[in-house]
C-alpha positions as CSV (number, residue, x, y, z in Angstrom):
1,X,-10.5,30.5,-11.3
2,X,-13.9,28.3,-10.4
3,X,-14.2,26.5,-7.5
4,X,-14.4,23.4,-10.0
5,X,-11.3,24.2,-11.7
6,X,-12.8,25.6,-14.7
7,X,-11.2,28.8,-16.3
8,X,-14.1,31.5,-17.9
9,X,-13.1,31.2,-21.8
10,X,-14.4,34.1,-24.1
11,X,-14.5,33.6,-27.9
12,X,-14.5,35.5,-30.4
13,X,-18.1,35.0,-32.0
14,X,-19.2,36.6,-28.6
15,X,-16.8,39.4,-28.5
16,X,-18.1,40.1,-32.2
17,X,-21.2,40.2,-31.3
18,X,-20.8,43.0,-27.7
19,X,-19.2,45.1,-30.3
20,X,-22.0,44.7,-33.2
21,X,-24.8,45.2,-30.1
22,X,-22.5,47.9,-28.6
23,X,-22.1,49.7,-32.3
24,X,-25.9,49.4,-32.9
25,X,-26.8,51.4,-29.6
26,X,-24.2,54.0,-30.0
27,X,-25.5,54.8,-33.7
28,X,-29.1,54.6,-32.4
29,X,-28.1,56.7,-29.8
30,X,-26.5,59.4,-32.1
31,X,-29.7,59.0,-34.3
32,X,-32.3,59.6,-31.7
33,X,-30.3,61.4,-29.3
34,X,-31.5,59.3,-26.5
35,X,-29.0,57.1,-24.1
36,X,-32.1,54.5,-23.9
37,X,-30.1,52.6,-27.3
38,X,-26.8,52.4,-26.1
39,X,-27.6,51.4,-22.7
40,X,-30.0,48.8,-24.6
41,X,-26.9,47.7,-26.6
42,X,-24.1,47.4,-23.6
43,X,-27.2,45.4,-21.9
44,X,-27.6,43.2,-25.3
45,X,-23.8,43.1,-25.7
46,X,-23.1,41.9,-22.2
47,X,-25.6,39.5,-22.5
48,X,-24.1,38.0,-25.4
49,X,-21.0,37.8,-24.6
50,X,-21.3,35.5,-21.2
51,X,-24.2,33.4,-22.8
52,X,-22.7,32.3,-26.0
53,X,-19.8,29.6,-26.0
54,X,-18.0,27.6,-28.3
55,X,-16.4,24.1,-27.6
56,X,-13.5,23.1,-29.6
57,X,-14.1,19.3,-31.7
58,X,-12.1,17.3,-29.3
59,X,-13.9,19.3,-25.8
60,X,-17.1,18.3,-24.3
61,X,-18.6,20.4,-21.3
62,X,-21.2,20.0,-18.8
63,X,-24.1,22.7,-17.7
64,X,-24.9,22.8,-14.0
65,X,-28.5,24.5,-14.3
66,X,-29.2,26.3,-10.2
67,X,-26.5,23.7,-9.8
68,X,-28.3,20.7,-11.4
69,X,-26.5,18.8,-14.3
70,X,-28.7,19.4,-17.0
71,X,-26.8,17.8,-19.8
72,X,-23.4,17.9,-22.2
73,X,-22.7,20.6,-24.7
74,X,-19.8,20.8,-27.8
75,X,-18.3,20.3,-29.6
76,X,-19.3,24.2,-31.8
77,X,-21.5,27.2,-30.8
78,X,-23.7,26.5,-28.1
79,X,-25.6,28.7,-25.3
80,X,-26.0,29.4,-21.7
81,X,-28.2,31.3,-18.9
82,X,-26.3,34.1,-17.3
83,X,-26.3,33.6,-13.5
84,X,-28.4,30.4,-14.1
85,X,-26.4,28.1,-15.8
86,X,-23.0,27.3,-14.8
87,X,-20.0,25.3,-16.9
88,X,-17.9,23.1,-15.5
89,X,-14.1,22.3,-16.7
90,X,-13.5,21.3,-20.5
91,X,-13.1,18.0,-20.8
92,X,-10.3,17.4,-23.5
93,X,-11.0,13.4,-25.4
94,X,-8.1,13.0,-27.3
95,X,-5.2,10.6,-26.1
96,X,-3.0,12.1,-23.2
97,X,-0.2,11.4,-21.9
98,X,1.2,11.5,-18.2
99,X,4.7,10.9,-17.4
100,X,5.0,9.7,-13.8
101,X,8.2,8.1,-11.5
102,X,8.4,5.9,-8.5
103,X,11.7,7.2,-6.7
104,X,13.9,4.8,-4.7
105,X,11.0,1.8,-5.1
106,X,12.3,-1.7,-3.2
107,X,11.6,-4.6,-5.7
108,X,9.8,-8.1,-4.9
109,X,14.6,-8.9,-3.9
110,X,15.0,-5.9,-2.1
111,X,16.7,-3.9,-4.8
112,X,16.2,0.1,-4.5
113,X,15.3,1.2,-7.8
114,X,13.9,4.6,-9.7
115,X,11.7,3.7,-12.9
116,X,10.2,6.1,-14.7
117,X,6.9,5.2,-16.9
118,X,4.7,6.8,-19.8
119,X,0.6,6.4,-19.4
120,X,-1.3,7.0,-22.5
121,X,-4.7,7.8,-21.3
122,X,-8.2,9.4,-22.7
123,X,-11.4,10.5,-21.5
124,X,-14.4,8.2,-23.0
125,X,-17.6,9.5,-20.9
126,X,-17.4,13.2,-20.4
127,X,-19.9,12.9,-18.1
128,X,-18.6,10.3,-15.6
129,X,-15.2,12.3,-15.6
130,X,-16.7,15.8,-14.8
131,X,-19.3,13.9,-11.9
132,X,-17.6,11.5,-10.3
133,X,-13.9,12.6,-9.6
134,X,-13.0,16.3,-9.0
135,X,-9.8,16.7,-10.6
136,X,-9.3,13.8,-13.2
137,X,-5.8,14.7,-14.3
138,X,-4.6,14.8,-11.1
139,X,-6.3,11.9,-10.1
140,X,-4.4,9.4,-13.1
141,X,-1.4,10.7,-12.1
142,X,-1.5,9.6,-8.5
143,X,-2.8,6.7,-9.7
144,X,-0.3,5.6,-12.0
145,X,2.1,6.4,-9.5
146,X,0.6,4.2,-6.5
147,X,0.2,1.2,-8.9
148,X,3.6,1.9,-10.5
149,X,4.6,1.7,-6.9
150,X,2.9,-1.7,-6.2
151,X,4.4,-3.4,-9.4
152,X,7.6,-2.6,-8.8
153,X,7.4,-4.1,-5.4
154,X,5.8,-7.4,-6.8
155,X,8.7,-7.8,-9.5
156,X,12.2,-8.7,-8.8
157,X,15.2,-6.5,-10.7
158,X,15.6,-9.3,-13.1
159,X,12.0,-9.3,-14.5
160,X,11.9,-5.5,-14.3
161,X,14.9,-5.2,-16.1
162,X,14.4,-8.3,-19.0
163,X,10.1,-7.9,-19.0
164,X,9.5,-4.4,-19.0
165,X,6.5,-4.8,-21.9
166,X,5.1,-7.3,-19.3
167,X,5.2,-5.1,-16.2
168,X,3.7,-2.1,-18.7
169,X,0.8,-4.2,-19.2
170,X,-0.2,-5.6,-15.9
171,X,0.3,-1.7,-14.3
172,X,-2.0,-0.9,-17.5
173,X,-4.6,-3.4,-16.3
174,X,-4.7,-2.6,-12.6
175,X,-5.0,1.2,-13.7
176,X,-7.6,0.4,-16.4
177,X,-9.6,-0.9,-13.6
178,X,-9.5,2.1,-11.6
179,X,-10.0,4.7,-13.8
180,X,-13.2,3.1,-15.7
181,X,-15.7,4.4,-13.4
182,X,-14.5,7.9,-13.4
183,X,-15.0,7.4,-17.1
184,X,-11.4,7.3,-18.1
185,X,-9.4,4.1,-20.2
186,X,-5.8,3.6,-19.5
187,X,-4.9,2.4,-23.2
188,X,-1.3,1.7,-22.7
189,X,1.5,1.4,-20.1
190,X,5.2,2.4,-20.8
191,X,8.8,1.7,-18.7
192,X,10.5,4.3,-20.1
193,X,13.8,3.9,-17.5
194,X,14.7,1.7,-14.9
195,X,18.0,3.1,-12.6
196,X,19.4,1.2,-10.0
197,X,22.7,2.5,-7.6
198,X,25.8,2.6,-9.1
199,X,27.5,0.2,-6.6
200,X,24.8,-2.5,-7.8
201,X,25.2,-2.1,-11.1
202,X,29.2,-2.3,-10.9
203,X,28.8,-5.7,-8.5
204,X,26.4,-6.6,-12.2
205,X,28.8,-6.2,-14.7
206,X,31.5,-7.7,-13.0
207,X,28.8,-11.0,-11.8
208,X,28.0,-10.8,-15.7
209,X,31.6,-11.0,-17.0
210,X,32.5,-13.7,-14.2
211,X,29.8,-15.9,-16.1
212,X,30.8,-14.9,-19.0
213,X,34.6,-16.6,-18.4
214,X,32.6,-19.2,-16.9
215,X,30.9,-20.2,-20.2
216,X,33.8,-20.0,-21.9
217,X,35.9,-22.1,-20.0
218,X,32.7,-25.0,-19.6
219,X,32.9,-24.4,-23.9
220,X,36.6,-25.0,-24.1
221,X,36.5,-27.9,-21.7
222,X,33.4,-29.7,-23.7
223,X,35.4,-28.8,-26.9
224,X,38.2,-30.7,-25.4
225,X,36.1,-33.8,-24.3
226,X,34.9,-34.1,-27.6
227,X,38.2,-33.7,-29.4
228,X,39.7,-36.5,-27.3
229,X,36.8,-38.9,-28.2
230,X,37.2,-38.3,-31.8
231,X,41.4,-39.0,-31.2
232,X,39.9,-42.4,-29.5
233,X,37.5,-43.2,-32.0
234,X,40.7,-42.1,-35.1
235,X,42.9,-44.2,-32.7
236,X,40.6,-47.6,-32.9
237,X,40.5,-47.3,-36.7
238,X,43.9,-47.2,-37.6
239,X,45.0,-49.7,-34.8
240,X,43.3,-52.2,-37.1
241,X,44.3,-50.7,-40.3
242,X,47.9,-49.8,-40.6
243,X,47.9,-48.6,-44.2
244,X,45.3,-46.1,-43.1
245,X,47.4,-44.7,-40.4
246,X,50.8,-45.0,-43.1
247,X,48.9,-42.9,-45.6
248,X,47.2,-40.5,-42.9
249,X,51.2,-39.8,-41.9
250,X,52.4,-39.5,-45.4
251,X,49.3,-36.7,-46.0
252,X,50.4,-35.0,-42.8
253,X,53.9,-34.6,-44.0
254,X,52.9,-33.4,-47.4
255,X,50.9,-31.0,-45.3
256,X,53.4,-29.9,-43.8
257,X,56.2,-29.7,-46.6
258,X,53.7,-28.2,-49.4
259,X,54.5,-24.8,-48.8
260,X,57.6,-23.4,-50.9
261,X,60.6,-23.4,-49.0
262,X,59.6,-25.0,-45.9
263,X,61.6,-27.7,-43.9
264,X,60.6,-30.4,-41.4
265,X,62.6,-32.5,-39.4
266,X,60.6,-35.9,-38.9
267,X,62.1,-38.6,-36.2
268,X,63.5,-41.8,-38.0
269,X,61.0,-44.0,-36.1
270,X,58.5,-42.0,-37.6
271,X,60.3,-42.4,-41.2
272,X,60.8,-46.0,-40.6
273,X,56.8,-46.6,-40.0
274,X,56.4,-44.8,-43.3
275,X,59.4,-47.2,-45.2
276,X,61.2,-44.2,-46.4
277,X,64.5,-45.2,-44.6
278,X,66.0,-45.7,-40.8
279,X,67.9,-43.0,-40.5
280,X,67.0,-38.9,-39.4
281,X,65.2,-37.2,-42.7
282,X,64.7,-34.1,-43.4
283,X,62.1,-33.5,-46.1
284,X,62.3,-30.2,-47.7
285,X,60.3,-28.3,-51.1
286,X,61.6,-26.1,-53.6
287,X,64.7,-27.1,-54.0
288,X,66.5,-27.9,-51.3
289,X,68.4,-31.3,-50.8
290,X,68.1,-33.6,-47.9
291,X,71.3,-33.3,-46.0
């Protein structure tokens, strides 16, 4: 490997043509019967094979002349000096993607807590990337760690845990920020996991189902409250209006009574405010004749 990182790549257009150039001498040779053509040929062939190049669509890569940028080359068939021009890495554009974790991270409340994140990233200047930071990849990926680091410390669990699309984008801005001089955009910022000790997360649930009974039992008591006012309110109507409250007991008796074979013993006082008699009745359906 290159000092810079870069790996030689050979293609196949220049292995093609070190054979053709190779092929050519040796028949020239044969022909003439002279080595001068085949030595010409391996001379040609090796030639062509460290001087021509081919850059994928989605590469770019930069030509350090004596060591002198000189300019970017790709994406297709381009070509070099031998021993006079020099290539640095290939510089991939599309969208990337970097998974990176902050361990054991104390939140804003002192919470340990492991979060793991996604960063979707891409090269947009070639040539800032290759000349202004030496190992780009590695570079984002410390980055996003670091700042990954420094949210999670400037969060408590809660937010973390509830605003995880709002912590995404602010560790997306402070990264965006770093990486735009090396010629780099952070486009987007994802919490993929956020892990807390298991003691904690026990002490949660049971602090979650604790106010959970404790809404229930505020609902039951306001439910309560509001049933009694409406009694009050039912109360102050039919103190005034004793027909109302004589045909509000005969509907709760036929209530009672309607279904087929049933049997309800009412009190005689309560008989006597209806004016069915002052004695014990028993009221019963389908049949069946008061005692």
């Amino acid at each position: 490997m290159r000092p810079d990182g870069s790996i030689p790549r050979i293609n196949g257009i220049a292995v093609a043509l070190f054979a053709a150039a190779f092929a050519t001498g040796s028949v020239l040779t044969a022909v003439f019967h002279s080595p001068l053509p085949l030595l010409t040929g391996i001379v040609a062939g090796i030639y062509l094979l460290a001087s021509i190049k081919v850059a994928d669509q989605w590469e770019k890569v930069a030509i350090l002349r004596l060591g002198r940028y000189i300019g970017l080359r790709g994406p297709g068939l381009f070509h070099v000096f031998p021993l006079v021009d020099r290539l640095s890495r290939y510089v991939d554009q599309r969208v990337r993607v970097a998974t990176v974790t902050a361990e054991t991270t104390l939140t804003r409340d002192t919470v340990p807590v492991s979060v793991d994140a996604v960063v979707f990233w891409m090269v947009w200047s070639a040539e800032k990337s290759i000349l202004e930071v030496a190992d780009f990849v590695q570079a984002i990926t410390t980055s996003a760690q670091t700042g990954l680091r420094e949210s999670i410390g400037r969060h408590e669990l809660a937010q973390m845990i509830t605003e995880r699309e709002s912590l995404g984008r602010e560790l997306q801005r402070i990264l965006d920020e770093k990486t735009n001089p090396w010629g780099i955009t952070v486009q987007s910022v994802e919490i993929r996991d956020v892990r807390i000790p298991q003691g904690l997360e026990d002490a949660m649930s049971r602090q979650a189902q604790a106010e959970r009974e404790r809404q229930a039992r505020i609902i039951l008591g306001q439910a309560e409250t509001e049933i009694s006012e409406k009694f009050a309110q039912a109360a102050a109507v039919y103190q005034d209006n004793p027909v109302a409250l004589h045909l509000r007991a005969m509907n709760m008796l036929y209530e009672a009574i309607k279904e087929r074979g049933s049997m309800v013993i009412v009190p005689s006082s309560a008989v006597e405010t209806m004016g069915l008699g002052g004695m014990l009745a028993t009221s019963t359906l389908g049949g069946v004749k008061p005692a």
